[in-house]
C-alpha positions in Angstrom: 11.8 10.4 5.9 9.1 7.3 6.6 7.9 6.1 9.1 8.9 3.3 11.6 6.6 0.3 12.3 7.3 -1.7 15.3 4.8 -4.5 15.6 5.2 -6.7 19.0 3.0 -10.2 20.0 -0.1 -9.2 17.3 -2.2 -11.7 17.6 -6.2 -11.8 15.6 -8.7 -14.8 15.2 -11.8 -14.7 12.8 -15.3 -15.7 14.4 -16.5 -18.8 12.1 -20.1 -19.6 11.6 -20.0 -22.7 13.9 -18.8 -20.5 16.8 -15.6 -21.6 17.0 -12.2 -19.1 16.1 -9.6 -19.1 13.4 -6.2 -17.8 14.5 -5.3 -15.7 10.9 -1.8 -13.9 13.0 -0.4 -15.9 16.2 2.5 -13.4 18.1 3.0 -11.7 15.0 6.4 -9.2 15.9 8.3 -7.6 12.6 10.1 -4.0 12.3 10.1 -2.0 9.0 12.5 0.8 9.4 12.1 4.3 7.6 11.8 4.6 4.2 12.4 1.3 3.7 10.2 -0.9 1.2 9.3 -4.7 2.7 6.9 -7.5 0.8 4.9 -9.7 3.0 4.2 -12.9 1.2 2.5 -16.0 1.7 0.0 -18.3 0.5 -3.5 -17.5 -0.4 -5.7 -17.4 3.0 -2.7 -17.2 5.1 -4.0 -13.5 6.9 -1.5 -11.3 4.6 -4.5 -8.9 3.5 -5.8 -9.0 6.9 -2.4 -8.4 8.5 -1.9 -5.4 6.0 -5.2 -4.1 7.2 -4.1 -4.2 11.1 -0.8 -2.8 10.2 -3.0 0.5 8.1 -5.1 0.8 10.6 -8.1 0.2 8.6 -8.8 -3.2 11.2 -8.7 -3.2 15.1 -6.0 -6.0 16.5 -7.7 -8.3 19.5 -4.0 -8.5 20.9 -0.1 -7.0 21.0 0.8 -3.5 19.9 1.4 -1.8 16.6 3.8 1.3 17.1 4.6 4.3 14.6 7.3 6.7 14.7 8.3 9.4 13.3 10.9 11.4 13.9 11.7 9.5 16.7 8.4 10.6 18.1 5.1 7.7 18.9 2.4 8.4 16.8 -1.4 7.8 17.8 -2.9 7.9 14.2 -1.3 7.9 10.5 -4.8 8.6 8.3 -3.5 11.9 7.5 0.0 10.6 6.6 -0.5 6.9 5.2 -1.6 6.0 1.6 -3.1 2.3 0.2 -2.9 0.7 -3.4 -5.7 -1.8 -3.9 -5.1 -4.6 -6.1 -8.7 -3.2 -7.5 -7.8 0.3 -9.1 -11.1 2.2 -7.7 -11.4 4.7 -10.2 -13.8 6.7 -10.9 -15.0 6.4 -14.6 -16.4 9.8 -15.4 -13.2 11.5 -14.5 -10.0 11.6 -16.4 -6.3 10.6 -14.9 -5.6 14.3 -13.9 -9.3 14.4 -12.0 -8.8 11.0 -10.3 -5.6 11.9 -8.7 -6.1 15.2 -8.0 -10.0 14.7 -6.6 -9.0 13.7 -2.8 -6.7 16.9 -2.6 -9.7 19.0 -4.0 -11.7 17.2 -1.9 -9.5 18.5 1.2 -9.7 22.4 -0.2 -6.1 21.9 -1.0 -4.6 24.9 -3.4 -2.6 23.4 -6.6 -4.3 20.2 -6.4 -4.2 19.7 -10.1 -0.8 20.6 -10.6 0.5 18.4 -7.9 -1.5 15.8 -9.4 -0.2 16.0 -12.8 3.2 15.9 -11.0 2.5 12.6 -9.4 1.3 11.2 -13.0 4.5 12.7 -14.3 6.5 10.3 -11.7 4.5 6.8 -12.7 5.6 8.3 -16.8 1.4 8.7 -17.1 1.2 12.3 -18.0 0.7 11.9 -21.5 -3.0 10.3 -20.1 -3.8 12.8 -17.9 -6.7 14.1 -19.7 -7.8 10.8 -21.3 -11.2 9.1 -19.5 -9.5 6.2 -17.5 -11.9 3.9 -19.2 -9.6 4.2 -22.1 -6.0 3.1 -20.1 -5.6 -0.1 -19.8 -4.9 -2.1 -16.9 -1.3 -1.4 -16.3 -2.3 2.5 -16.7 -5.4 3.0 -14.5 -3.4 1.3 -11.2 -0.1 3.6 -12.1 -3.0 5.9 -11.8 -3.9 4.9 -8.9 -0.5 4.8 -7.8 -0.1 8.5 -8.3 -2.9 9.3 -6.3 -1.8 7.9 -3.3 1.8 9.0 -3.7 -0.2 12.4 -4.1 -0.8 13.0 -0.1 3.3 12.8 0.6 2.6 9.6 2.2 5.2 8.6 4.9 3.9 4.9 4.6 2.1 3.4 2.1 0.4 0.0 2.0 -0.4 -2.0 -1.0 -2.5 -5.3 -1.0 -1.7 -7.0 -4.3 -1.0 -4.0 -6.1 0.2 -6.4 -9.2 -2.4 -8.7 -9.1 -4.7 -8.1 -12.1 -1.5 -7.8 -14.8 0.0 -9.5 -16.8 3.6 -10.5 -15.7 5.6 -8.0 -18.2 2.8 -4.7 -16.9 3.3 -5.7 -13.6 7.2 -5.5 -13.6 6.7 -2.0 -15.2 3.9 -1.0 -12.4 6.1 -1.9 -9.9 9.3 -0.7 -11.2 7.2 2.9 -11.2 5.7 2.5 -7.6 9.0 1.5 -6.1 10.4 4.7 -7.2 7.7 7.0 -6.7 8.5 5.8 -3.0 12.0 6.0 -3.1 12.1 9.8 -4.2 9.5 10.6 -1.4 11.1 8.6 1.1 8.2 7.1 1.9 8.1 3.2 4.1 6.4 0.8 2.0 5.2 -2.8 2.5 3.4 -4.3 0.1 1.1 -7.7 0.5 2.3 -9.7 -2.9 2.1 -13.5 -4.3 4.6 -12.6 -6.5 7.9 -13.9 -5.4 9.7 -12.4 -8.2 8.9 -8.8 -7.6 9.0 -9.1 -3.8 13.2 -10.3 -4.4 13.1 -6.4 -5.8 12.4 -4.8 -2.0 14.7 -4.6 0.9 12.9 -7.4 3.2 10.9 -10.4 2.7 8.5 -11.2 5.7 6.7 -14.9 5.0 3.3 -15.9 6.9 2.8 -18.7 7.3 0.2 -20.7 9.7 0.0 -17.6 11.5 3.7 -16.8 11.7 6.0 -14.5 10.5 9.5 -15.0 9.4 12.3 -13.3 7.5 
């Protein structure tokens, strides 16, 4: 089961060069329940990546709260048990599929890393690739790749910034189509930063920001 994100009055400005603040997120509020799968979507500049990156944890809100449970139970911390799709694939190119996706588990001492990994390939339909040099997939492949190695963890929430946005419309349909499951069959919570209205209609919630505010 995923997790639960409860997100009350976030509020985060930018510092600009004159001095003077931007206000990206004003009282931003919005609940994602377990396991389910919500787009946030908006117009370029608008604070989606930045609220994506509040919401991981990977930046520090000024103001409000950001709440996960699981289980029921208040969680300080999700690193161990959250995993991120870039829009940018950040593969390594000396390594094969298998290596990429299996190199954070090995990383961790984990036992089977390689078989899990080729596992998590097998889900996205990439384990025919897994031992070809991912400067040989092409776009569509290397971030179903990278989709595999963050479904490898057992994520109970992933977050993905754009994770379309370098395909072409027909690849990202297919890339999405994969990721979507991959989350389903884990029951993993997933919200996914996205300009593209069409394959945010394919998840269970649409959040729009706009002006610093969020609606349904």
């Amino acid at each position: 089961m995923g997790i639960k994100l409860d997100v009350n009055c976030l509020d985060h400005a930018i510092k600009l060069v004159n001095g003077s603040q931007l206000h990206l997120l004003k009282a931003i509020s919005m609940v994602v329940e377990p396991a389910e799968q919500v787009a946030i979507v908006g117009a370029s500049g608008s604070g989606k990546s930045t609220l994506l990156s509040l919401l991981a944890g990977l930046e520090s809100q000024q103001q409000g709260s950001i709440n996960y449970l699981y289980n029921n139970e208040l969680l300080t911390e999700i690193n161990d048990i959250s995993g991120f799709v870039f829009q940018h694939f950040h593969l390594l190119p000396e390594l094969n599929a298998l290596q990429n996706v299996a190199l954070p588990m090995l990383l961790k001492g984990m036992k089977g890393a390689e078989q899990h990994a080729f596992e998590k390939l097998r889900l996205v339909q990439m384990e025919a690739q897994a031992m070809q040099p991912v400067t040989k997939l092409s776009g569509g492949e290397q971030q179903r790749v990278a989709i595999a190695r963050a479904l490898c963890s057992e994520p109970k929430i992933m977050f993905a910034d754009e994770p379309t946005g370098n395909l072409d419309q027909s690849t990202a349909e297919q890339v999405f189509e994969h990721m979507q499951k991959g989350a389903r069959a884990a029951g993993t919570t997933m919200i996914v930063v996205t300009h593209d209205l069409n394959l945010a209609a394919k998840l269970d919630k649409i959040y729009h920001l706009e002006n610093g505010e969020l609606r349904l």
